[in-house]
C-alpha positions in Angstrom: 42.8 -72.8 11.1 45.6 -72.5 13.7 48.9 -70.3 13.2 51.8 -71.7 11.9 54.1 -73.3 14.7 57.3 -71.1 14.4 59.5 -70.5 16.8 59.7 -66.8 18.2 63.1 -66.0 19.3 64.0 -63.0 20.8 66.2 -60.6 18.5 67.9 -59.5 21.2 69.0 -62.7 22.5 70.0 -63.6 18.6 72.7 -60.7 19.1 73.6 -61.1 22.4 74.3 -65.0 22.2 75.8 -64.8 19.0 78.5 -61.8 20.6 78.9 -64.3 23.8 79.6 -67.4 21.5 82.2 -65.6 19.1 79.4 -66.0 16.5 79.0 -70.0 17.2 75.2 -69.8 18.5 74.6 -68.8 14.6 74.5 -72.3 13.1 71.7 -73.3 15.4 69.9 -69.9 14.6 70.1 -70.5 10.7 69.2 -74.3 11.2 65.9 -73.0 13.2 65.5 -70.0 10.2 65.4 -72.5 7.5 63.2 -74.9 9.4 60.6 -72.1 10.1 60.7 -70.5 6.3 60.1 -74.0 5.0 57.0 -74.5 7.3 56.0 -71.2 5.9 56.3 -71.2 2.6 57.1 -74.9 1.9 60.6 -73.8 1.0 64.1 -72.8 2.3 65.7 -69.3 1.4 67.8 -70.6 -1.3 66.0 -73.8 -2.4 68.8 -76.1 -0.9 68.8 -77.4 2.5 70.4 -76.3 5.3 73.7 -78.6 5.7 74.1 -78.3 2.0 74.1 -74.1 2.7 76.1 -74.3 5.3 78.8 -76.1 3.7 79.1 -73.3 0.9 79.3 -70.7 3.1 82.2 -72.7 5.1 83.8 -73.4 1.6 83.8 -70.0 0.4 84.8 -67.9 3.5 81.4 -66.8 3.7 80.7 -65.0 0.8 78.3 -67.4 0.2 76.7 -66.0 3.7 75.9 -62.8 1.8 73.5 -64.4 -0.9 72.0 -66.2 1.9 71.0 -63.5 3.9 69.7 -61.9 1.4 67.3 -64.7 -0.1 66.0 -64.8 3.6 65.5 -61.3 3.6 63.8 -61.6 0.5 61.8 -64.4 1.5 60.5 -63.1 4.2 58.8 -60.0 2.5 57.7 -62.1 -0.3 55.6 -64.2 2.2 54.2 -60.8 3.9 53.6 -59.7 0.5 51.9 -62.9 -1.0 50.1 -62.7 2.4 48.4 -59.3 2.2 49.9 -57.8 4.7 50.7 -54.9 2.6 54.1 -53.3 1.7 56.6 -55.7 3.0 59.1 -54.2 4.8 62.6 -55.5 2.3 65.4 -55.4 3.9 67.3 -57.7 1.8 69.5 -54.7 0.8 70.2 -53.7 4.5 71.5 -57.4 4.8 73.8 -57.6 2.0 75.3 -54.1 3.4 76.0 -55.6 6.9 76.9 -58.8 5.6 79.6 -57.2 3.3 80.7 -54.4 6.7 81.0 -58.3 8.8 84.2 -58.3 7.2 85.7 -55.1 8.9 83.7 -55.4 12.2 85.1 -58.8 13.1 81.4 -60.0 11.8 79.6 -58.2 14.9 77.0 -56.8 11.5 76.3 -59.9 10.6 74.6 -60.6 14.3 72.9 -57.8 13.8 71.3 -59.0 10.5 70.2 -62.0 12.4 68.3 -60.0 14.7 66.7 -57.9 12.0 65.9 -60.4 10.3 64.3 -62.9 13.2 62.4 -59.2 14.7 61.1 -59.2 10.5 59.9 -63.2 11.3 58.2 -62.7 14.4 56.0 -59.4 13.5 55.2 -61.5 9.9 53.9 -64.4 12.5 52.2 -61.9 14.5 50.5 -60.6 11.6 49.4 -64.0 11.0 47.9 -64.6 14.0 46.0 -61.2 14.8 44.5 -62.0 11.4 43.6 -65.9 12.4 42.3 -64.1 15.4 40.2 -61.5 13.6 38.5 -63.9 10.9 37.8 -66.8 13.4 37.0 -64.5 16.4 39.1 -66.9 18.7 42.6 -67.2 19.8 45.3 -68.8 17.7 
């Protein structure tokens, strides 16, 4: 068994390229978030694809953002939790907070919820590969 092939992004890059690009390096980041939760869990956050997504949140100012965060929030500790991994850190809450602030800060919280949320991503892929590592005694 090998570890899934997701694509580890540096959370700090995820808020300093989305502050550089006035929030326009986002898009790609979602695009590669939905990409890596389907191969994950077969699925995206909100069970539609990306475009389809994106096209809400550009229709409805992005209030449709919020509920989107938070289903990958959401997502994210269901899979650690369905996983073993025990508690799952949930910060779906925290999301829909910062989301709801991006409306006062000139959206600089919403970067921020894409680095929490891509830092949750990568320790759930470390997780799976120190465990790969541990029942198969190799390298992932």
């Amino acid at each position: 068994m090998t570890a899934p092939p997701i694509e580890r992004r540096e959370p700090a890059l995820v808020l300093v390229f989305s502050i550089i690009s006035f929030g326009l390096y986002l898009p790609f980041w979602y695009h590669g978030i939905y990409r890596d939760l389907e191969t994950l869990d077969g699925r995206t956050p909100t069970g539609h694809g990306f475009w389809l997504d994106f096209l809400f949140v550009i229709l409805t100012f992005a209030i449709y953002g919020i509920w989107v965060d938070y289903r990958i929030s959401l997502q994210i500790a269901e899979i650690e939790e369905r996983a073993g991994f025990g508690p799952a850190q949930d910060t779906s809450v925290i999301a829909v907070i910062l989301d709801v602030a991006s409306y006062v800060t000139a959206f600089f919280t919403n970067f921020v919820t894409s680095a929490i949320q891509q830092d949750q991503l990568n320790r759930l892929v470390e997780k799976m590969e120190t465990r790969l590592v541990g029942d198969a005694g190799v390298p992932a």
